[in-house]
Backbone as JSON Lines, residues from 0, in Angstrom:
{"i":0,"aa":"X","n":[117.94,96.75,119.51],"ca":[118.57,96.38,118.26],"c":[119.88,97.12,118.13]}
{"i":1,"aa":"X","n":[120.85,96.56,117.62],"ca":[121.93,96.86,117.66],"c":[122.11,97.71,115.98]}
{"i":2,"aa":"X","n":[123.25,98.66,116.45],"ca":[123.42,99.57,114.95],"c":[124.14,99.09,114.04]}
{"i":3,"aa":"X","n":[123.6,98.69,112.34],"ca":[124.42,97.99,111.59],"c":[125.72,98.36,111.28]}
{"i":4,"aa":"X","n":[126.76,97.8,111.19],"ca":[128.09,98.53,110.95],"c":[128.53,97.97,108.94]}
{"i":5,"aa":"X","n":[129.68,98.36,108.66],"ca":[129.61,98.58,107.67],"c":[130.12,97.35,107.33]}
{"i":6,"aa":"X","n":[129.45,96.63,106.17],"ca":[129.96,95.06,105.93],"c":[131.07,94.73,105.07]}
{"i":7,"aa":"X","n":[132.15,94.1,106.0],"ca":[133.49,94.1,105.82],"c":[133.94,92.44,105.07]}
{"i":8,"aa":"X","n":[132.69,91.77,104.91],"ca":[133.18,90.29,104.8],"c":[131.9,89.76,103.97]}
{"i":9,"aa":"X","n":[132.21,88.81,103.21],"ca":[131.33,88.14,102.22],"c":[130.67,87.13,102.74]}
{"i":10,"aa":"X","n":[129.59,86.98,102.85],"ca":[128.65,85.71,103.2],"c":[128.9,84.57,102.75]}
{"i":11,"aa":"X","n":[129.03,83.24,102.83],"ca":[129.25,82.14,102.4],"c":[127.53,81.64,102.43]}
{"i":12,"aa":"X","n":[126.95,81.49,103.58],"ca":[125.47,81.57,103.59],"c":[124.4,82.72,103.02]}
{"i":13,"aa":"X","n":[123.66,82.21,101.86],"ca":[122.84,82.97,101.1],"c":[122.29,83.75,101.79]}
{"i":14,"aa":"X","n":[122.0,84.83,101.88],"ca":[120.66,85.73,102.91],"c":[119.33,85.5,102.97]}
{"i":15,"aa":"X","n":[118.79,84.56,101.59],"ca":[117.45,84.45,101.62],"c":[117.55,83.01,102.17]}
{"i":16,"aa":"X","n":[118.7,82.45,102.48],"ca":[118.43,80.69,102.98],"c":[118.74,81.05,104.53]}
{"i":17,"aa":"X","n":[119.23,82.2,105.48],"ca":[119.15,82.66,106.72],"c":[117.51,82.99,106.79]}
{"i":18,"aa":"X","n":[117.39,83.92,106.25],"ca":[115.85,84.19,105.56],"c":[114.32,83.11,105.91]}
{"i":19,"aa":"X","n":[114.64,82.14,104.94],"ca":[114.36,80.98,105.06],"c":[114.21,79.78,106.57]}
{"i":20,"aa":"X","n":[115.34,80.65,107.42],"ca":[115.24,79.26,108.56],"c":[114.78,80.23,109.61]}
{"i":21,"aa":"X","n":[114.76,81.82,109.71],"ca":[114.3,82.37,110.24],"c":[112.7,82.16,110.42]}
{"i":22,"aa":"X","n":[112.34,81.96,109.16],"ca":[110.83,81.92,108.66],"c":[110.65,80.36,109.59]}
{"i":23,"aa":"X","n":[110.86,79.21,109.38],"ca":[110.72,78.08,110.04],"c":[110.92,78.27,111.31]}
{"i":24,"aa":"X","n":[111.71,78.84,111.68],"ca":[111.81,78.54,112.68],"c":[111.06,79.48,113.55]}
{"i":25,"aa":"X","n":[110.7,80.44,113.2],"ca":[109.5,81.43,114.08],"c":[108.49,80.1,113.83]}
{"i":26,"aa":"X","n":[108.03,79.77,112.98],"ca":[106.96,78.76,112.44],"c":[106.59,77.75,113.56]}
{"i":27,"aa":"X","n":[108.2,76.8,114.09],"ca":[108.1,75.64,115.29],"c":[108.06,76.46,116.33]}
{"i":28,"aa":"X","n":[108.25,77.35,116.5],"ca":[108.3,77.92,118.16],"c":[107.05,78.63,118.23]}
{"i":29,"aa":"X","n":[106.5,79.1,116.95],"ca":[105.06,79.77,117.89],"c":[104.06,78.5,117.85]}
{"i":30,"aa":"X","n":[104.37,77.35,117.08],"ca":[103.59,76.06,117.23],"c":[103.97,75.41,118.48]}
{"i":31,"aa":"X","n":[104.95,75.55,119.21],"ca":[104.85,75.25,120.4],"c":[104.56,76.31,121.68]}
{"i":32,"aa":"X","n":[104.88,77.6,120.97],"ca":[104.22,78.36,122.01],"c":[102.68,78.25,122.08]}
{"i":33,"aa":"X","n":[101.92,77.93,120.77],"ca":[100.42,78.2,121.08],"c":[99.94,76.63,121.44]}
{"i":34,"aa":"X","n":[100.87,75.98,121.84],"ca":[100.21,75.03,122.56],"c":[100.76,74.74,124.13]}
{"i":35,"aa":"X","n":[101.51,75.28,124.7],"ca":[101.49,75.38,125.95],"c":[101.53,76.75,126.64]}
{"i":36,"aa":"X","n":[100.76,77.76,126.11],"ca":[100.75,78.72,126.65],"c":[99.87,79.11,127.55]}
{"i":37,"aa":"X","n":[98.94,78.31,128.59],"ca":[98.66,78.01,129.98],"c":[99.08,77.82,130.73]}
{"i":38,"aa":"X","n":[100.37,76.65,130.21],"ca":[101.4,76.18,131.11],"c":[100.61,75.12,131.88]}
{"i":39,"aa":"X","n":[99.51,74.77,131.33],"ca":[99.05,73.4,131.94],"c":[98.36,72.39,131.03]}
{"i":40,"aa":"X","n":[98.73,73.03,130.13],"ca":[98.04,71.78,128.6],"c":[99.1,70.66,128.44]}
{"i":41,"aa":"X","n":[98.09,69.34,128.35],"ca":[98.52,67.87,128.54],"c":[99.02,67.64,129.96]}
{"i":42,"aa":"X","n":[97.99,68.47,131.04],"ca":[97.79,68.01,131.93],"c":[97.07,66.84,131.96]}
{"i":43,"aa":"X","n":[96.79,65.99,133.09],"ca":[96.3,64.72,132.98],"c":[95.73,64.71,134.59]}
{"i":44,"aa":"X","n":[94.97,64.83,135.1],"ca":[94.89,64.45,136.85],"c":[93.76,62.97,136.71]}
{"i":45,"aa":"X","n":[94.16,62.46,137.33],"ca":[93.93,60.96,137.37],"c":[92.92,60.78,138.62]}
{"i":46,"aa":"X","n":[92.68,61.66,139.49],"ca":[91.83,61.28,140.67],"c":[90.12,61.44,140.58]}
{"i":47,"aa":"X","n":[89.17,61.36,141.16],"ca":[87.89,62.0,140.51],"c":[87.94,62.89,139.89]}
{"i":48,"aa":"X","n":[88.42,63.85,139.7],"ca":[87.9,64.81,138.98],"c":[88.68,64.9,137.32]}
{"i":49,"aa":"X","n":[88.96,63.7,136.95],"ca":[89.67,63.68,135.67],"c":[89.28,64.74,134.83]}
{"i":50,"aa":"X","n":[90.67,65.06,134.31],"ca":[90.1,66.13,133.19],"c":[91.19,65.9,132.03]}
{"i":51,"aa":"X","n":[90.88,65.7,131.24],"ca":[92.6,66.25,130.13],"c":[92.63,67.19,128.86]}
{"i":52,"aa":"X","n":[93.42,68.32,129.23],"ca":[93.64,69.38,128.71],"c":[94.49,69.55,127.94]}
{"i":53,"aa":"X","n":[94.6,68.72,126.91],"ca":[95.44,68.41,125.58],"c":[94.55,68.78,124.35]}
{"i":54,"aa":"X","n":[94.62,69.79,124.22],"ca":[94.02,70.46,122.91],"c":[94.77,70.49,121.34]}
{"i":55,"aa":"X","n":[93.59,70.29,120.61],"ca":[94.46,70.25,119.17],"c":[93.48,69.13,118.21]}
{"i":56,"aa":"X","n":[93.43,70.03,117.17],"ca":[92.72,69.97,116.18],"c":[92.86,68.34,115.31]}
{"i":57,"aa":"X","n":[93.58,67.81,115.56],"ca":[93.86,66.38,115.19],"c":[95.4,66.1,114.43]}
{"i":58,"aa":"X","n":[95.28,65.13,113.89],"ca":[96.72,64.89,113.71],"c":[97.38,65.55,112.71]}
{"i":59,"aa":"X","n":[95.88,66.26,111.58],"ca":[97.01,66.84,110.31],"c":[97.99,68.22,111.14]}
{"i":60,"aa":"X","n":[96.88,68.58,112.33],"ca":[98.14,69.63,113.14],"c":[99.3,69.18,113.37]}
{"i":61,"aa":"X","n":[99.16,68.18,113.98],"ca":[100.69,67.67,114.72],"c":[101.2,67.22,113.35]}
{"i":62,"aa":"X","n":[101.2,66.72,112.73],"ca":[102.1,66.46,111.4],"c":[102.36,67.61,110.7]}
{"i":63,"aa":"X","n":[101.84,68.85,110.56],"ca":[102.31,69.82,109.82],"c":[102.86,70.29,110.88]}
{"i":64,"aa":"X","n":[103.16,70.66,111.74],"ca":[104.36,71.3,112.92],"c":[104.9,70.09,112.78]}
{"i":65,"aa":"X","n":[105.22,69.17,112.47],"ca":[106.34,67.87,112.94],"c":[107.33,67.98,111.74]}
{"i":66,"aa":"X","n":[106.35,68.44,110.31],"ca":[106.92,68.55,109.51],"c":[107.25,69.76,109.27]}
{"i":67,"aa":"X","n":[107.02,70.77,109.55],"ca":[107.78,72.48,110.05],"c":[109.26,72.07,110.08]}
{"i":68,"aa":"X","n":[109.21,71.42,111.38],"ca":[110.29,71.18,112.57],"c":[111.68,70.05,111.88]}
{"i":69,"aa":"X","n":[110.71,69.01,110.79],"ca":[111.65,68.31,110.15],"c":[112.16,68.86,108.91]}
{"i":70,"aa":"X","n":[111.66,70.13,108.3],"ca":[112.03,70.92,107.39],"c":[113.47,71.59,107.65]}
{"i":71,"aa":"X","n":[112.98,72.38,108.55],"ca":[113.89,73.54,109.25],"c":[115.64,72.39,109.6]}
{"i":72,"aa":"X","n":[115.1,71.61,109.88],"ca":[116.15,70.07,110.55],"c":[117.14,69.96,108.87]}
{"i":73,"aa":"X","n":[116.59,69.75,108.18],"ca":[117.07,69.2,106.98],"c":[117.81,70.42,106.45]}
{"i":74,"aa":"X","n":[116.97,71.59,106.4],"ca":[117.74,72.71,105.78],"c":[119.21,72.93,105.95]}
{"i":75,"aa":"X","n":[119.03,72.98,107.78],"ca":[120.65,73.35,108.38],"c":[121.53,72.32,108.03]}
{"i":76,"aa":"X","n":[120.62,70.62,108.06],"ca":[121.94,69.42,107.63],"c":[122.71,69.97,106.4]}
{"i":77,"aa":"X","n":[121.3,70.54,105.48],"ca":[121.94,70.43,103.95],"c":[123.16,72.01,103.83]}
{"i":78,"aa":"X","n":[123.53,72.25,105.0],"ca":[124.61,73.38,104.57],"c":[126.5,73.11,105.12]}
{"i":79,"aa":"X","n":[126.83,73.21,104.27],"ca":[128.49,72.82,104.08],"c":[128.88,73.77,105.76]}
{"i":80,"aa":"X","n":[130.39,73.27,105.52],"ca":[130.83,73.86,107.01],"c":[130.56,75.2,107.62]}
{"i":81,"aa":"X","n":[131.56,76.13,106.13],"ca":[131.28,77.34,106.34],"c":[129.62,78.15,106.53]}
{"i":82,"aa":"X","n":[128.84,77.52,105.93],"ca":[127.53,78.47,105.9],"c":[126.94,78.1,107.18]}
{"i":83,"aa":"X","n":[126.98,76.64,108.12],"ca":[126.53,76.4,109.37],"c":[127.16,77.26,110.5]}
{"i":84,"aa":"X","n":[128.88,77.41,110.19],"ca":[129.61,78.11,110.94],"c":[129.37,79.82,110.93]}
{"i":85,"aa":"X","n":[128.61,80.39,109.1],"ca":[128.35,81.56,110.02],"c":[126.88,81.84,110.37]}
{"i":86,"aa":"X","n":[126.32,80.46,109.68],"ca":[124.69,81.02,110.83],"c":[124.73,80.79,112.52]}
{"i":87,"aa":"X","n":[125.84,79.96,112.94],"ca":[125.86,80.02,114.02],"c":[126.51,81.39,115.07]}
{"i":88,"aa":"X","n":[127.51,82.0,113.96],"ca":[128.23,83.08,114.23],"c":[126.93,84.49,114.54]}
{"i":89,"aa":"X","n":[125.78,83.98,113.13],"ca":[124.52,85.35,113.38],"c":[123.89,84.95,114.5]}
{"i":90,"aa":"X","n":[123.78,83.67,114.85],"ca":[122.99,83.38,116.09],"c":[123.47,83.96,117.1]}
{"i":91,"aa":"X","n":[124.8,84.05,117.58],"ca":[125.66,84.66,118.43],"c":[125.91,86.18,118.31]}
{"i":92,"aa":"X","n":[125.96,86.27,117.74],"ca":[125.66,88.28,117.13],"c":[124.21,88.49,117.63]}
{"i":93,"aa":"X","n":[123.75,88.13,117.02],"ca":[121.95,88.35,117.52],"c":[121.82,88.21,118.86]}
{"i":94,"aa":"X","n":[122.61,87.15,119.67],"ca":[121.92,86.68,120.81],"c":[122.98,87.78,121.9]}
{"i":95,"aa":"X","n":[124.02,88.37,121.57],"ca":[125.09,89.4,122.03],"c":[126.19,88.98,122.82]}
{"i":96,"aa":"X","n":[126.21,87.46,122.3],"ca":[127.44,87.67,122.49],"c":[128.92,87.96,122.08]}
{"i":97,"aa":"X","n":[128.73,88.08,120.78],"ca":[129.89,89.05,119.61],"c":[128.96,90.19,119.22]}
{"i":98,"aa":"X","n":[130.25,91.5,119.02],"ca":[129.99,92.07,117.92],"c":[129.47,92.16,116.96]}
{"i":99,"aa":"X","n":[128.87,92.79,116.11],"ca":[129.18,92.74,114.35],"c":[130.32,92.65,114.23]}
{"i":100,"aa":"X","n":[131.42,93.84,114.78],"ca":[132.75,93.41,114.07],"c":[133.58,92.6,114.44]}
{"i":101,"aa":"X","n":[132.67,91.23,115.13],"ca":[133.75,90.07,115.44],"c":[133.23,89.0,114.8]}
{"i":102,"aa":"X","n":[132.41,89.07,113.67],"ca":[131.83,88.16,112.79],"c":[132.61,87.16,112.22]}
{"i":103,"aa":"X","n":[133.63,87.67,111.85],"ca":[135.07,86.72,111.32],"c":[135.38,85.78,112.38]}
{"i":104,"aa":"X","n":[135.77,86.57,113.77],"ca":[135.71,86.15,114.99],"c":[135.05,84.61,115.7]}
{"i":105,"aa":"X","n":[133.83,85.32,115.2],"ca":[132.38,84.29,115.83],"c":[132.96,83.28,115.13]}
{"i":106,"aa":"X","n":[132.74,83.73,113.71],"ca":[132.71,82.08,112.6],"c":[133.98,81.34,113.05]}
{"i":107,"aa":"X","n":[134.66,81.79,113.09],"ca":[135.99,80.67,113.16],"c":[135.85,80.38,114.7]}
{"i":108,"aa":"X","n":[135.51,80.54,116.04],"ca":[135.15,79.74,117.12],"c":[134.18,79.02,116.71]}
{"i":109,"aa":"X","n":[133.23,79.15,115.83],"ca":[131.56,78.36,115.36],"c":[132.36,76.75,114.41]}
{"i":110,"aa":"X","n":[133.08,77.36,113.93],"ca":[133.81,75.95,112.95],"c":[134.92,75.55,114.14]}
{"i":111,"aa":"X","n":[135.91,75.74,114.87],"ca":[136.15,75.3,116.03],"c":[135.85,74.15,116.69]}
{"i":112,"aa":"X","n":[134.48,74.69,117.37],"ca":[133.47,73.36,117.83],"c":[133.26,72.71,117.24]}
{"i":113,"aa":"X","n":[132.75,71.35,117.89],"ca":[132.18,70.4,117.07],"c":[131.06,70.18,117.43]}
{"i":114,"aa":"X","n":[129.88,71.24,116.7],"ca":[128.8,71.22,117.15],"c":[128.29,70.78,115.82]}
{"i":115,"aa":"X","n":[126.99,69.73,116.17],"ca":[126.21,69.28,115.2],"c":[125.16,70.81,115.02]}
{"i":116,"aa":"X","n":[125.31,71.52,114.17],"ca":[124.44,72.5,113.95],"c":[123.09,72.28,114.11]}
{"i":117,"aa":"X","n":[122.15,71.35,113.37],"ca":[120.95,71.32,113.52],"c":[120.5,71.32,115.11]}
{"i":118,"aa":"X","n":[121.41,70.33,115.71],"ca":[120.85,70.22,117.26],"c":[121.11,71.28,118.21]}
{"i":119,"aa":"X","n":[122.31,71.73,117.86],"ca":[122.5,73.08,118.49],"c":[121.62,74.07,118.28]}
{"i":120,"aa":"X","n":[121.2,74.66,117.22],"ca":[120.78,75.56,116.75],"c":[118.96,75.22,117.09]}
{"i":121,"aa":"X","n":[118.19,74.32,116.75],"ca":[116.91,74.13,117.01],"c":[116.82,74.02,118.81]}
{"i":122,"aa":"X","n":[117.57,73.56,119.64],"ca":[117.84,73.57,120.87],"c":[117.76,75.1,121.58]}
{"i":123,"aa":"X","n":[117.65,76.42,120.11],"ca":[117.72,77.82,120.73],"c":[116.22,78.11,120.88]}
{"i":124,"aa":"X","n":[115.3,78.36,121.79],"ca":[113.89,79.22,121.61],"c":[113.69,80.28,120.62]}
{"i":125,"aa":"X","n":[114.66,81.12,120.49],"ca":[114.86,82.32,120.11],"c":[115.34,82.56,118.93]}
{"i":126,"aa":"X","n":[115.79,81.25,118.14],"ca":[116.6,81.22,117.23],"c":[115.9,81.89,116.14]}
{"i":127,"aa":"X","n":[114.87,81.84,115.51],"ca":[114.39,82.81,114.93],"c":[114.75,84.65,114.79]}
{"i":128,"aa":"X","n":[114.79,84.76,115.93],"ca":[114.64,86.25,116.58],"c":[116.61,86.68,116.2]}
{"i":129,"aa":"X","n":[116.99,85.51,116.66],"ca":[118.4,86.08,117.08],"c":[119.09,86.52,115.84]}
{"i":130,"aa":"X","n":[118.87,85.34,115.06],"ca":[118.96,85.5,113.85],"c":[118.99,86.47,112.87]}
{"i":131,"aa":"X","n":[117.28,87.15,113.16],"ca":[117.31,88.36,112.6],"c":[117.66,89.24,113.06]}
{"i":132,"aa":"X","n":[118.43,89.5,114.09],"ca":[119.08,90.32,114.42],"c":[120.38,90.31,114.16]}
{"i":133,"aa":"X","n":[120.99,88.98,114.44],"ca":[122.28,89.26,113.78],"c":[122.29,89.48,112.3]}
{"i":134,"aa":"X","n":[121.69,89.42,111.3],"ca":[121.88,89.71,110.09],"c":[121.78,90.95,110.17]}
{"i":135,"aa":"X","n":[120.92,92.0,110.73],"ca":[120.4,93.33,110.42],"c":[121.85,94.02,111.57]}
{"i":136,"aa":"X","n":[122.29,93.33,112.14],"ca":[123.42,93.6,112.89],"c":[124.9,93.62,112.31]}
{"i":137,"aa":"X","n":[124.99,93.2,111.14],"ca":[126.27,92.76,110.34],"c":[125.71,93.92,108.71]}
{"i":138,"aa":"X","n":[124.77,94.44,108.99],"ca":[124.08,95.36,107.92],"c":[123.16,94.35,106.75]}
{"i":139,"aa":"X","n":[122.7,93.6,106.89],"ca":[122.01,92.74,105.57],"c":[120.01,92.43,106.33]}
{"i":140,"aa":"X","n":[119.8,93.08,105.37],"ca":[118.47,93.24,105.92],"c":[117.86,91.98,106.07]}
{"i":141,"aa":"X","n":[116.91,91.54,106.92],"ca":[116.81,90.43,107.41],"c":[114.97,90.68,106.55]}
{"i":142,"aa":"X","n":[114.5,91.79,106.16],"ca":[112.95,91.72,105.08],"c":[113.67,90.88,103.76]}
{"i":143,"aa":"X","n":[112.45,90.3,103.31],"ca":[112.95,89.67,101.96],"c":[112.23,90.81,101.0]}
């Protein structure tokens, strides 16, 4: 973990709505980690010895992770330029490739691109994690 430095710049993105997608998004990734963590579930072998190793409790599972996943989706649509540009900036702080004190930095390459945020950002494994690190990395505690 990186040491917080002293916060030089105002958030445009709320802390409890970083907060918020942190929480979701640990939510879709350990729902997909606890279902392929064999690394052979929804296997299928087709020869005598059929077996299929697709586990899961029925569909209200898969619809509440579908709807996790379409939550977390909607959140990031529903945020204006600047607040996508600096959660993408904490994603990048967190994940090391800026500074804290290139936060200004990050954001304005993050608005730059023309990245559809939601797809970018759910496309990270880690995004959860990184997240909270870049916030606790820019000094803003990432506990609610």
């Amino acid at each position: 973990m990186q040491k917080p430095v002293e916060k030089v710049w105002d958030l445009t993105i709320a802390p409890d709505t970083v907060r918020l997608i942190i929480e979701k998004a640990r939510m879709v990734s350990a729902a997909v980690n606890e279902d392929y963590e064999d690394g052979a579930e929804h296997e299928v072998e087709l020869d005598g010895d059929a077996r299929d190793n697709h586990h899961h409790d029925g569909l209200a599972e898969e619809e509440t992770e579908d709807l996790t996943g379409q939550e977390l989706r909607q959140i990031i649509r529903q945020l204006n330029v600047d607040e996508a540009s600096e959660l993408i900036a904490l994603t990048w702080i967190g994940r090391g490739d800026y500074e804290p004190t290139e936060f200004t930095e990050a954001v304005a390459e993050a608005r730059q691109r023309n990245y559809r945020p939601a797809r970018y950002l759910l496309g990270m494994p880690m995004l959860g994690d990184w997240l909270e690190e870049g916030l606790e990395a820019i000094g803003v505690s990432a506990a609610q």
